[in-house]
C-alpha positions as CSV (number, residue, x, y, z in Angstrom):
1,X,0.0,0.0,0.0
2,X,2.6,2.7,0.8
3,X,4.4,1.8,-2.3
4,X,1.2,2.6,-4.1
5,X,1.3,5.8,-2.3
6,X,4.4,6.8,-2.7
7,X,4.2,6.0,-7.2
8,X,1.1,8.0,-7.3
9,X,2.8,11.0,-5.4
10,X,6.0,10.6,-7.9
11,X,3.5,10.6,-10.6
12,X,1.3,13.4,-9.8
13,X,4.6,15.8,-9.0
14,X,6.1,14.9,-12.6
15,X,2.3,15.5,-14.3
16,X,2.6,18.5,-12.6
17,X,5.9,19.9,-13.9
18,X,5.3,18.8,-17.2
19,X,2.4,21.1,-16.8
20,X,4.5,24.3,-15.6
21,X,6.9,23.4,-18.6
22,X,4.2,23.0,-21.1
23,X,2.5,26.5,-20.4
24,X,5.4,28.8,-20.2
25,X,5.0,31.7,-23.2
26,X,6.8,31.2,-26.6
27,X,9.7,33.6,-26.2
28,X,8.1,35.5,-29.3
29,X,5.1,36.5,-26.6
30,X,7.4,36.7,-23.9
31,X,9.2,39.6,-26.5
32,X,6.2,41.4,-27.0
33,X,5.0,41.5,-23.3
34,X,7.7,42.9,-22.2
35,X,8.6,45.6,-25.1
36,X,7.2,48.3,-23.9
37,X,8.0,50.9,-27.1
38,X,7.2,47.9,-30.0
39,X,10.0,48.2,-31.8
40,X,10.6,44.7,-31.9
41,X,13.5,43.5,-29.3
42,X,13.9,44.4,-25.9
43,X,16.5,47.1,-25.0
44,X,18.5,46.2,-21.3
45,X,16.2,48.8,-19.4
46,X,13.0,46.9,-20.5
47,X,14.4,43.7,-19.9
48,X,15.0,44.9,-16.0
49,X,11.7,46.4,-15.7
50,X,10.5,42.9,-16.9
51,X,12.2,41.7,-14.2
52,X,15.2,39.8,-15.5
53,X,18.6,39.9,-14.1
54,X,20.3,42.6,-15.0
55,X,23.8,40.6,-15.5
56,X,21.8,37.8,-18.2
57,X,21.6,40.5,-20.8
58,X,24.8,40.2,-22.3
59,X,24.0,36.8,-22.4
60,X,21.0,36.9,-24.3
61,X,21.9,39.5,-26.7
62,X,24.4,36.8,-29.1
63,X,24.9,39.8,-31.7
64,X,25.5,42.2,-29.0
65,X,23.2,45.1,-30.9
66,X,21.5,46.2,-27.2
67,X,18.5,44.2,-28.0
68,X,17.3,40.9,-27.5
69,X,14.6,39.2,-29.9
70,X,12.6,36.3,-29.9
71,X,15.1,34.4,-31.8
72,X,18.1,35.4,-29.9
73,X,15.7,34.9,-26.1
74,X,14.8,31.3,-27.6
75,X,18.3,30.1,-28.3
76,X,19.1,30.7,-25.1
77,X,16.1,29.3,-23.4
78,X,17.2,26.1,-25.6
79,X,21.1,26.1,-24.1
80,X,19.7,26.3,-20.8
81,X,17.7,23.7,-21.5
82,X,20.5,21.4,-23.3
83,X,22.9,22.5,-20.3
84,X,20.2,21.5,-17.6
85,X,19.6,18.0,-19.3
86,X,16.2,18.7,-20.2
């Protein structure tokens, strides 16, 4: 019985984060909530006010032009991902 217990608890935690994973924003809406003068890519000061670290920016921003768009936000959601195993 408490193995039965202890499965369905495993299995209802993993439904669940495949839940949180599966309704996070493509980072083409993410871009758009959070540029606040639509011109496309968010400049450093939008992306604080968004409430991103500060310091992640630079790492974002792969051509270095003081923007990050969608394209450049969703490589880097995808190395995270690759770097966290997932």
């Amino acid at each position: 019985m408490r193995t039965l217990i202890i499965t369905t608890v495993a299995v209802a935690m993993l439904a669940a984060a495949g839940a949180a994973s599966a309704q996070m924003p493509a980072p083409a809406d993410m871009i758009k909530a959070w540029d606040k003068n639509s011109d496309g890519g968010v400049s450093k000061d939008e992306w604080v006010a968004a409430g991103r670290p500060a310091e992640r920016f630079e790492m974002v921003d792969a051509n270095k032009d003081g923007k990050v768009v969608a394209t450049e936000l969703e490589a880097a959601m995808a190395a995270m991902r690759q770097s966290n195993g997932g």
